[in-house]
DSSP file (Angstrom, degrees, kcal/mol; ACC not computed):
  #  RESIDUE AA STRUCTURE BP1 BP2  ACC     N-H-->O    O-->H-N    N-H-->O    O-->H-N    TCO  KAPPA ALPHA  PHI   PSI    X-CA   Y-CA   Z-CA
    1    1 A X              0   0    0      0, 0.0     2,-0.2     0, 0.0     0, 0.0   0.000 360.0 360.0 360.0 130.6    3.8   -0.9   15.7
    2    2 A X        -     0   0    0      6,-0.0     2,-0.5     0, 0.0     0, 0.0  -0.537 360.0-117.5-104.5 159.2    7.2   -2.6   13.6
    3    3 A X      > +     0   0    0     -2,-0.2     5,-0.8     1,-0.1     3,-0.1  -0.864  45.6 159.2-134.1 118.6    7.1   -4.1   10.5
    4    4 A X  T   5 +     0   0    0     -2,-0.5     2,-0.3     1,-0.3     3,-0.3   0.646  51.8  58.1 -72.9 -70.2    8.2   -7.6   11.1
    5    5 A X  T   5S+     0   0    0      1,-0.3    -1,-0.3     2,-0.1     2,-0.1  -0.994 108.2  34.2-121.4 131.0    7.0   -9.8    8.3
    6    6 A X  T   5S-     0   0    0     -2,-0.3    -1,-0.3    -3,-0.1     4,-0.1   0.842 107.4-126.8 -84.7 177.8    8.0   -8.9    5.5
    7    7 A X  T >>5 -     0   0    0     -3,-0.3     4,-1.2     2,-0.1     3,-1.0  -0.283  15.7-121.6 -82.8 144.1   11.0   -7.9    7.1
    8    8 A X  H 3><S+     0   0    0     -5,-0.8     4,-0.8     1,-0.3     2,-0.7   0.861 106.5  60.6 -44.3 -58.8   11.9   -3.8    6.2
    9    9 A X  H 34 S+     0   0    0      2,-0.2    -1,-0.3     1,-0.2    -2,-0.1  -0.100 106.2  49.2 -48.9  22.5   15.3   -4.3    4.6
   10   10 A X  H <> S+     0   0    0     -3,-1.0     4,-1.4    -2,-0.7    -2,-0.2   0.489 113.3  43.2-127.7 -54.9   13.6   -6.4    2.1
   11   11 A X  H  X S+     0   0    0     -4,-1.2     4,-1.1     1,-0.3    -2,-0.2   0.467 108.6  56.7 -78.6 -14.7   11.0   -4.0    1.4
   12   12 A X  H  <>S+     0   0    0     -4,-0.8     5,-1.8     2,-0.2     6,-0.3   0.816 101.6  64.9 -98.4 -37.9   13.4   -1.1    1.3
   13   13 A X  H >>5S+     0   0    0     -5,-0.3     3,-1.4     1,-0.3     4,-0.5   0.975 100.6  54.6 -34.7 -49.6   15.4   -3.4   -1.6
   14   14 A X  H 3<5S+     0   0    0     -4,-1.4    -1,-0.3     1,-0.3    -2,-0.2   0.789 107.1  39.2 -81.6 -24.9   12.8   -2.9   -3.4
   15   15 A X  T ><5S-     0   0    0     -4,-1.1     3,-0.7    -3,-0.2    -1,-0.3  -0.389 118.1 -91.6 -94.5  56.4   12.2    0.9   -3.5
   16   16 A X  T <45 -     0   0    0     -3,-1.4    -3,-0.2     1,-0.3     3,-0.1   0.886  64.8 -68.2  43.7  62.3   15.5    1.7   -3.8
   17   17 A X  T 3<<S+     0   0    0     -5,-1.8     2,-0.5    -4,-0.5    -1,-0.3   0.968 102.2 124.0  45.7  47.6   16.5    2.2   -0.1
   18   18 A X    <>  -     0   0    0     -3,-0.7     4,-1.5    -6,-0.3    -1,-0.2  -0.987  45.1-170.8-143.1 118.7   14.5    5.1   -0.2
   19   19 A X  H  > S+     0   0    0     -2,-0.5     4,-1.5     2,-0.2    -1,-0.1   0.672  87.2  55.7-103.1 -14.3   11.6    4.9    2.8
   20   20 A X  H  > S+     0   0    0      2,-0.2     4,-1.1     3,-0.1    -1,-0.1   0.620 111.5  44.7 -79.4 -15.1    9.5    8.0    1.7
   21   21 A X  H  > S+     0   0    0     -6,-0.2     4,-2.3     3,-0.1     5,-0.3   0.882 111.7  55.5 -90.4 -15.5    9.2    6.2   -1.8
   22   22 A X  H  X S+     0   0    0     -4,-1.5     4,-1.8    -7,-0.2    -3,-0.2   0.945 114.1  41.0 -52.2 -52.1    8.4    2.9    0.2
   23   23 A X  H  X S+     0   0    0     -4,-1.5     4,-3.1     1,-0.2     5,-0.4   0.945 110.7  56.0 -39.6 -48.3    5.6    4.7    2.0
   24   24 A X  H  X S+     0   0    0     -4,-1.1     4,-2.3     1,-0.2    -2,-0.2   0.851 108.7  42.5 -75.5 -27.9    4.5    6.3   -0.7
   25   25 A X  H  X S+     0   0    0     -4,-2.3     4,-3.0     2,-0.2    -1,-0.2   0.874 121.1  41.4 -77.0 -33.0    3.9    3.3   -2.8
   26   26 A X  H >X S+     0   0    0     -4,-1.8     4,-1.8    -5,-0.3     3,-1.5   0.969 115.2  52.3 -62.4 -65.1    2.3    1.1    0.2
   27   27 A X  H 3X S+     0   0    0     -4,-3.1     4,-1.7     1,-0.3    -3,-0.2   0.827 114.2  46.2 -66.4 -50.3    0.2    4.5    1.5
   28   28 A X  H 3X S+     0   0    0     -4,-2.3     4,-1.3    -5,-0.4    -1,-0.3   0.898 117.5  42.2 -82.6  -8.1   -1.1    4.8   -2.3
   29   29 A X  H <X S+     0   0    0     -4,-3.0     4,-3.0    -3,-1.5    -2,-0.2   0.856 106.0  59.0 -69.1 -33.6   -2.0    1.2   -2.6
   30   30 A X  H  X S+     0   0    0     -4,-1.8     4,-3.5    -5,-0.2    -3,-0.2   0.958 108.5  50.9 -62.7 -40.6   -3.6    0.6    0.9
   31   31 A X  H  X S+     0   0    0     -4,-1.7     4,-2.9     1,-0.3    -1,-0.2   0.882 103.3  54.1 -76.7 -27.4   -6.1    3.3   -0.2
   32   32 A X  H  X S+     0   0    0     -4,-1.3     4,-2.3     2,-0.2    -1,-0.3   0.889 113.8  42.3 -57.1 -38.4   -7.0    1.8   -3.4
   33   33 A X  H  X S+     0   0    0     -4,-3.0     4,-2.3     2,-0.2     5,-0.5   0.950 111.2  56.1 -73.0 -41.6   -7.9   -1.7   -1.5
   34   34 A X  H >X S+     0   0    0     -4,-3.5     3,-2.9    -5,-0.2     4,-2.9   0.929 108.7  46.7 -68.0 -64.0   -9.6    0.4    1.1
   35   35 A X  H 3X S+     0   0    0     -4,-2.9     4,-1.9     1,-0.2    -2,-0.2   0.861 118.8  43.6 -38.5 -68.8  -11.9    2.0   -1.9
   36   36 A X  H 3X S+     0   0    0     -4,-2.3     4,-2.0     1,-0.2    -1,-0.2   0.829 113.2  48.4 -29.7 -34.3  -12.4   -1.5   -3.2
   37   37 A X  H <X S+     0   0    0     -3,-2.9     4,-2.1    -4,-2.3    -2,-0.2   0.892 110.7  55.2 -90.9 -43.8  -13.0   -3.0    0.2
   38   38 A X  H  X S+     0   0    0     -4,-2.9     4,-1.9    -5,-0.5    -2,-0.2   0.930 102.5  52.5 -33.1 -55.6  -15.3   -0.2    0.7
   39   39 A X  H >X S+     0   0    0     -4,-1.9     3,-1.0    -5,-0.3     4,-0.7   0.995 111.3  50.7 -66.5 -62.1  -17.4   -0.8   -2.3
   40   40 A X  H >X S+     0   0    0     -4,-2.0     4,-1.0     1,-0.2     3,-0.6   0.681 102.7  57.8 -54.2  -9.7  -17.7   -4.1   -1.3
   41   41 A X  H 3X S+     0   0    0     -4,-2.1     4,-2.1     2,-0.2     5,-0.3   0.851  95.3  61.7 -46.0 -53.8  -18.8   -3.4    2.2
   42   42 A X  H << S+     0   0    0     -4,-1.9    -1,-0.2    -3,-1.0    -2,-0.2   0.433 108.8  46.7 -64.0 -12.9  -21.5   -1.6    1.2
   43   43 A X  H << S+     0   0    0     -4,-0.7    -1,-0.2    -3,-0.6    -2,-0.2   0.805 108.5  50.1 -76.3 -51.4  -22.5   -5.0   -0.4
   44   44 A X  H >X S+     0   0    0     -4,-1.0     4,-1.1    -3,-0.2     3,-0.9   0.665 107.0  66.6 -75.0 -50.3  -21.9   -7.3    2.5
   45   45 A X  T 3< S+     0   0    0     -4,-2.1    -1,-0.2     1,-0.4    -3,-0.1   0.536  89.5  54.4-101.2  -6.0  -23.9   -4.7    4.5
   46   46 A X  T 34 S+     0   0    0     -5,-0.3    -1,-0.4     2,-0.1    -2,-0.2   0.560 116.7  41.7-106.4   7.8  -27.0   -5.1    3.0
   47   47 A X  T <4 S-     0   0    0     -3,-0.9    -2,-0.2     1,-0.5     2,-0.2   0.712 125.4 -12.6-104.1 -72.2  -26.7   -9.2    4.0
   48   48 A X  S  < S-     0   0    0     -4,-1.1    -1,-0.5     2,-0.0     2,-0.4  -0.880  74.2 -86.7-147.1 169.4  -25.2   -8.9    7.4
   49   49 A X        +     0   0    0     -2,-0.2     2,-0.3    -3,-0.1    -4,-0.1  -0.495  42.0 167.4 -53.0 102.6  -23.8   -7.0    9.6
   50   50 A X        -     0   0    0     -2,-0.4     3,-0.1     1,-0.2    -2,-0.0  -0.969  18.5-165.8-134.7 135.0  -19.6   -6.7    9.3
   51   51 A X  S    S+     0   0    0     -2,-0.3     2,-0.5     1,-0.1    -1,-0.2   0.863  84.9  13.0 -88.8 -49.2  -18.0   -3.8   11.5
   52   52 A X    >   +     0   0    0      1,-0.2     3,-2.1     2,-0.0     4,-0.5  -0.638  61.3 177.1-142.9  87.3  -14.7   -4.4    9.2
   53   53 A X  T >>  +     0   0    0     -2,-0.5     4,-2.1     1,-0.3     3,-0.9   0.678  65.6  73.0 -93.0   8.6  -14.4   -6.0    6.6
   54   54 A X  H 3> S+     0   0    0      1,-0.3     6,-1.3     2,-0.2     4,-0.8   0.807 108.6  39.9 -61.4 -19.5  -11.3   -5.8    5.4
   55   55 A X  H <> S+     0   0    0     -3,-2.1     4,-0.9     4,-0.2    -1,-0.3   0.594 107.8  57.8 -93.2  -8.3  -10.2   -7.8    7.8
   56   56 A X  H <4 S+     0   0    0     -3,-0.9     3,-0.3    -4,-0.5    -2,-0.2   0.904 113.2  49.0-106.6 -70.3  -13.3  -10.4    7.8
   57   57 A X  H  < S-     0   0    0     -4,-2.1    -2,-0.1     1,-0.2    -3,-0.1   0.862 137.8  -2.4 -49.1 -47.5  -12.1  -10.9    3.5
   58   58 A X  H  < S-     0   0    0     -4,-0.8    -1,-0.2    -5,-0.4    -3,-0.2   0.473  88.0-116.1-141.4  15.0   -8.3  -11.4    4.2
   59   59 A X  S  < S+     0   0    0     -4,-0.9     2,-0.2    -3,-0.3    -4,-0.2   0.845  84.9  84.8  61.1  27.7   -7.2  -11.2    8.0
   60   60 A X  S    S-     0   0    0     -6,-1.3    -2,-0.2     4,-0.0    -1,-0.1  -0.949  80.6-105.9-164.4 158.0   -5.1   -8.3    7.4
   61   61 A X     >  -     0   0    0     -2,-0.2     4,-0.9     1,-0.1     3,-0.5  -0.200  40.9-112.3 -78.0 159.1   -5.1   -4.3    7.2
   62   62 A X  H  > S+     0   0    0      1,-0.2     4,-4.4     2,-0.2     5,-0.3   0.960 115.5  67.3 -62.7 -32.9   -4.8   -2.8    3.8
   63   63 A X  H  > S+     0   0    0      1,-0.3     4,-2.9     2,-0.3    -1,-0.2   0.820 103.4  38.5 -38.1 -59.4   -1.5   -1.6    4.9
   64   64 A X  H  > S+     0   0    0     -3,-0.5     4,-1.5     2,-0.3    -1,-0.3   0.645 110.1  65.4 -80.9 -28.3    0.1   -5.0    5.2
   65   65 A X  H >X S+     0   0    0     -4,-0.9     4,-0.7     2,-0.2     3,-0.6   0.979 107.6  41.3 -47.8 -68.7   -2.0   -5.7    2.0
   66   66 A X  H >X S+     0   0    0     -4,-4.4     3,-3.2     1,-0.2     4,-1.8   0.983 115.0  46.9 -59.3 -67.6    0.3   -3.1    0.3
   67   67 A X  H 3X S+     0   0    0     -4,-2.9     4,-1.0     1,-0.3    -1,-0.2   0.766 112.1  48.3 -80.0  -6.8    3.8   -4.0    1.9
   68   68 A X  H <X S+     0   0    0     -4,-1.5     4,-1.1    -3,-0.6    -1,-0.3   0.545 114.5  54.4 -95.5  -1.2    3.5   -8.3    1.2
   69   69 A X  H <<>S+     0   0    0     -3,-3.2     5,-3.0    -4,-0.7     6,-1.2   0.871 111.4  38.3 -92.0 -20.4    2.4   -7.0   -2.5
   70   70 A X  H  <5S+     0   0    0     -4,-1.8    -2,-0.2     4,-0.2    -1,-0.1   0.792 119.7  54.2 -75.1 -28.8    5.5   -5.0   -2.9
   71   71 A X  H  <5S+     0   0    0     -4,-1.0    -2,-0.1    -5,-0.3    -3,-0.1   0.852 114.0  41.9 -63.2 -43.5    7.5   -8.1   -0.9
   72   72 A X  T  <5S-     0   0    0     -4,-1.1    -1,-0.2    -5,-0.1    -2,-0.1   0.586 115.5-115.6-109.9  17.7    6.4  -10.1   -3.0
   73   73 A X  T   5S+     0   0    0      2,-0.2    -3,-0.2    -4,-0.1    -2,-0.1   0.981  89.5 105.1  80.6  62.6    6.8   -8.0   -7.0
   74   74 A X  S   <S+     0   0    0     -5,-3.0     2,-0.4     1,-0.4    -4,-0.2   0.427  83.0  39.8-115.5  -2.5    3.2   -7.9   -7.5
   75   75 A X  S    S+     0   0    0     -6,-1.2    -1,-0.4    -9,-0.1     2,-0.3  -0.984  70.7 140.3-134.5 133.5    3.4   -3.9   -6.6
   76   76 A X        -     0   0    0     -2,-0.4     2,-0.3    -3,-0.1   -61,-0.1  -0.905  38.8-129.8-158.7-177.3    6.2   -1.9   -7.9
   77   77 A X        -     0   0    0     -2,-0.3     2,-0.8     5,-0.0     3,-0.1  -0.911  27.2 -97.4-136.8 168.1    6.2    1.7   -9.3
   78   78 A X     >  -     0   0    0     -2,-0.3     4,-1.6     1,-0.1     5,-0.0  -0.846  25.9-151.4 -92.4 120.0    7.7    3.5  -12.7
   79   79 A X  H  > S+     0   0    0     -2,-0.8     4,-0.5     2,-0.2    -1,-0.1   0.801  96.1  49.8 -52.6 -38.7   11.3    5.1  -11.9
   80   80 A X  H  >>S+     0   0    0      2,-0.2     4,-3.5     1,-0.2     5,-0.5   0.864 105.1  47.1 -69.5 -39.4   10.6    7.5  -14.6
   81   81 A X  H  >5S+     0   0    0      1,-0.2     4,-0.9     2,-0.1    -2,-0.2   0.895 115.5  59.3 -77.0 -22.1    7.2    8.6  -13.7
   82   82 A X  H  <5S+     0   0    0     -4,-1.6     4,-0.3     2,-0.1    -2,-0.2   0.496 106.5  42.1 -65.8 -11.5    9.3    8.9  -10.0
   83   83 A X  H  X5S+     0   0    0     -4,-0.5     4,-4.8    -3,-0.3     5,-0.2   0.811 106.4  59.1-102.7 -25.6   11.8   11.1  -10.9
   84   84 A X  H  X5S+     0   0    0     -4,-3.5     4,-3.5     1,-0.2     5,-0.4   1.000 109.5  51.8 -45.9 -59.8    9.5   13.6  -13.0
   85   85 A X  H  X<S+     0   0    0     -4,-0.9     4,-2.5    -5,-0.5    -1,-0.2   0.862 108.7  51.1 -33.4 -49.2    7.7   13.9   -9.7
   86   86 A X  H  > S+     0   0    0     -4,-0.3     4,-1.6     1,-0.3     3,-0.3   0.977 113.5  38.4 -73.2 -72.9   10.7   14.7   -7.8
   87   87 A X  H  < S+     0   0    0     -4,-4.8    -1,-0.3     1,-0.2    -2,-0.3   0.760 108.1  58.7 -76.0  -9.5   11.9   17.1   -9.6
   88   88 A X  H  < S+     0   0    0     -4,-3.5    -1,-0.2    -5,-0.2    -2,-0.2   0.871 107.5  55.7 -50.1 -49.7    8.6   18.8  -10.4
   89   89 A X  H  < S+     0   0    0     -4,-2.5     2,-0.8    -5,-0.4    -2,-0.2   0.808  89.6 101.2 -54.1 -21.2    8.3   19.1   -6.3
   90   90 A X     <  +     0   0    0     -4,-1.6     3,-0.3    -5,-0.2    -1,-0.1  -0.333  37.3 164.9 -95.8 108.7   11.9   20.9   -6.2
   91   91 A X        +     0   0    0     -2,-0.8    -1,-0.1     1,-0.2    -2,-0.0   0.015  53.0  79.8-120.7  43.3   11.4   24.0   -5.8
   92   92 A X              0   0    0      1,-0.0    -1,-0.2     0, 0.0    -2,-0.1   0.331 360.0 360.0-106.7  -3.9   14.9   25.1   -4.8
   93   93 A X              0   0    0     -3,-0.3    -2,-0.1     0, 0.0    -1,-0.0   0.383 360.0 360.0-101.8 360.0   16.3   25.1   -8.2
């Protein structure tokens, strides 16, 4: 699996060329739509029968949910609240 659309070097602009904070913002967004998409599942279920409905609602994985919402500025992160983080993890200093 690539990422293709939007294209990586776009996506990378946007977290500062930096591909563990690119994960890390897509990987905490996808799970927040999958808990959303969940609760609504559990809705949908009681109606008909849907194996997955994150895909039935919008024809795409949360995953690619997360990286066209960063593509496109509607998901973005605080630089500040990113560096405390960083340097709280460093624990060589």
């Amino acid at each position: 699996m690539s990422i293709i659309n939007p294209p990586i070097d776009d996506l990378l602009a946007k977290a500062e060329e930096n591909p563990f904070l690119l994960c890390s913002i897509a990987s905490k967004r996808a799970c927040d739509i999958n808990n959303m998409l969940r609760g609504q599942h559990m809705r949908v279920t009681a109606v008909q029968d849907v194996d997955d409905i994150t895909t039935v609602v919008s024809g795409k994985d949360p995953i690619s949910i997360a990286m066209d919402e960063i593509e496109d500025g509607v998901l973005s992160y605080n630089q500040g609240d990113f560096d405390v983080e960083i340097a709280d993890g460093d624990t060589n200093n």
